[in-house]
N, C-alpha and C positions, 0 to 999 in steps of 0.2 A: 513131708519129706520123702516118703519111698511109696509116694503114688507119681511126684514127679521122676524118681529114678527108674520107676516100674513103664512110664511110659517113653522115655530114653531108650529102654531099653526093647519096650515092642517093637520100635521103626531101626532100633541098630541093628537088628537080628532077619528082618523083612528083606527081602530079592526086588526090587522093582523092575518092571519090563517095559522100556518104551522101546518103541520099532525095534521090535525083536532082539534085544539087546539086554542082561540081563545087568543091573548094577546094584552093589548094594545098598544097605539102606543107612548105615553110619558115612555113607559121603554125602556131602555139600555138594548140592544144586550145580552151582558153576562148576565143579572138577566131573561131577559125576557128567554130567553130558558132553565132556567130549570123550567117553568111552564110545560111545555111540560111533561106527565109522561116517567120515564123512560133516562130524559136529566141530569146529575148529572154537579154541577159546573166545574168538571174537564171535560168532556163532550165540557160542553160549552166551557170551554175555548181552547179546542183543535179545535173546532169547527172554532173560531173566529181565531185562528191560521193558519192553514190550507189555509180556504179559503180565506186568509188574507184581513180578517174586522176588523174594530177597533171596541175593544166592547164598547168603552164610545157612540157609535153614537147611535143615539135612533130607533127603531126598526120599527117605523112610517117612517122614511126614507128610509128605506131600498125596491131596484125596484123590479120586479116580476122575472128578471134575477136573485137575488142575492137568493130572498125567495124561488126560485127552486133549486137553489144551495144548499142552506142549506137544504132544505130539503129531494133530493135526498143523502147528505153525513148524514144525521140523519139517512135513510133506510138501506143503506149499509156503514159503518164507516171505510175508512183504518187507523185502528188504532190498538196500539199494542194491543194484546189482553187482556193484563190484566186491557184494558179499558173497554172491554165488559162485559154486564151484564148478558149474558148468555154463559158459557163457557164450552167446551165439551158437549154440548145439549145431551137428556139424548136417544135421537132416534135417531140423524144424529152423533152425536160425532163431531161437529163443533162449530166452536165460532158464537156465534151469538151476536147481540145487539137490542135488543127489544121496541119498545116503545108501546104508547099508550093503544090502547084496544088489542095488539097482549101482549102485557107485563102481563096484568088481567087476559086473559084467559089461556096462556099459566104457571101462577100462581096457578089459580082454577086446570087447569087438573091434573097439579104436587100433587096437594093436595089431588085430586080425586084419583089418581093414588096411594097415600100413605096407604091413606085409604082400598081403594081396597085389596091391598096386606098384610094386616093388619101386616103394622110394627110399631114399637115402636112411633114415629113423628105419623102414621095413628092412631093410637087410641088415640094420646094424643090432635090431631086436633078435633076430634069425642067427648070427654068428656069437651072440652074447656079449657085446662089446659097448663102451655107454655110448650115450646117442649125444651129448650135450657138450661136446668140441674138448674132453677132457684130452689130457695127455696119459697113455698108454705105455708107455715104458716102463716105468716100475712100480705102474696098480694095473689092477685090473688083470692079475697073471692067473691062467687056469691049474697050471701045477705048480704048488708050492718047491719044488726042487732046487736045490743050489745053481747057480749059473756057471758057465762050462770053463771061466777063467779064476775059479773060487779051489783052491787043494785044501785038503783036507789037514789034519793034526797031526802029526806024530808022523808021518813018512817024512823023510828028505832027500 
């Protein structure tokens, strides 16, 4: 009995690091990886499919065979494409799936890039305002301040 709680206890207490991403070791497979940016729950659980792991096991268990496995199928994913987060890329015309800090940057250039060519999405990143046809009258306000037909308490 307290050689299996002692080893409970090894993998609850363990850091695991796939793609540079620290998690711990008392989560489950399937939750633990989408800490990871860029790993979406359907991700994961194709993930756990694939390389057939069971995701209830705890993530603390898992050997440096399996953490290279996963992690090499999180770089390159054969998966259908409409799992990928980047699809028809906007320089190669390929599917791609992105994680990490390749996901951040390659978000900023998109943005930069919008910008640049000053399209509709570009100037509306530029003045801070949403890009996705919301209505603007009352979200989206930069100062929280009262509005100018609003009196206050106590005067009359």
């Amino acid at each position: 009995m307290d050689e299996k709680n002692s080893k409970n206890k090894e993998y609850e207490e363990k850091i695991i690091r796939i793609l540079s991403k620290d998690i711990e070791g008392k989560m489950k497979i399937y939750p633990g990886l989408t800490k990871i940016k860029g790993v979406s729950w359907t991700l994961s659980n194709a993930v756990c499919k694939v390389l057939k792991i069971d995701k209830d096991r705890k993530i603390g268990s898992l050997t440096k065979e399996e953490i290279s496995k996963i992690s090499e199928f999180l770089k390159n994913p054969k998966l259908p494409s409409y799992l990928h987060n980047r699809r028809s890329d906007f320089e190669t015309g390929e599917d791609k799936h992105l994680t990490g800090g390749d996901l951040e940057l390659r978000k900023d250039f998109d943005i930069k890039r919008l910008k640049k060519i000053k399209s509709y999405r570009g100037y509306r990143h530029m003045s801070g305002l949403p890009l996705r046809g919301q209505r603007t009258r009352s979200n989206f306000r930069k100062n929280r301040s009262k509005g100018v037909g609003i009196k206050k308490k106590g005067k009359k």
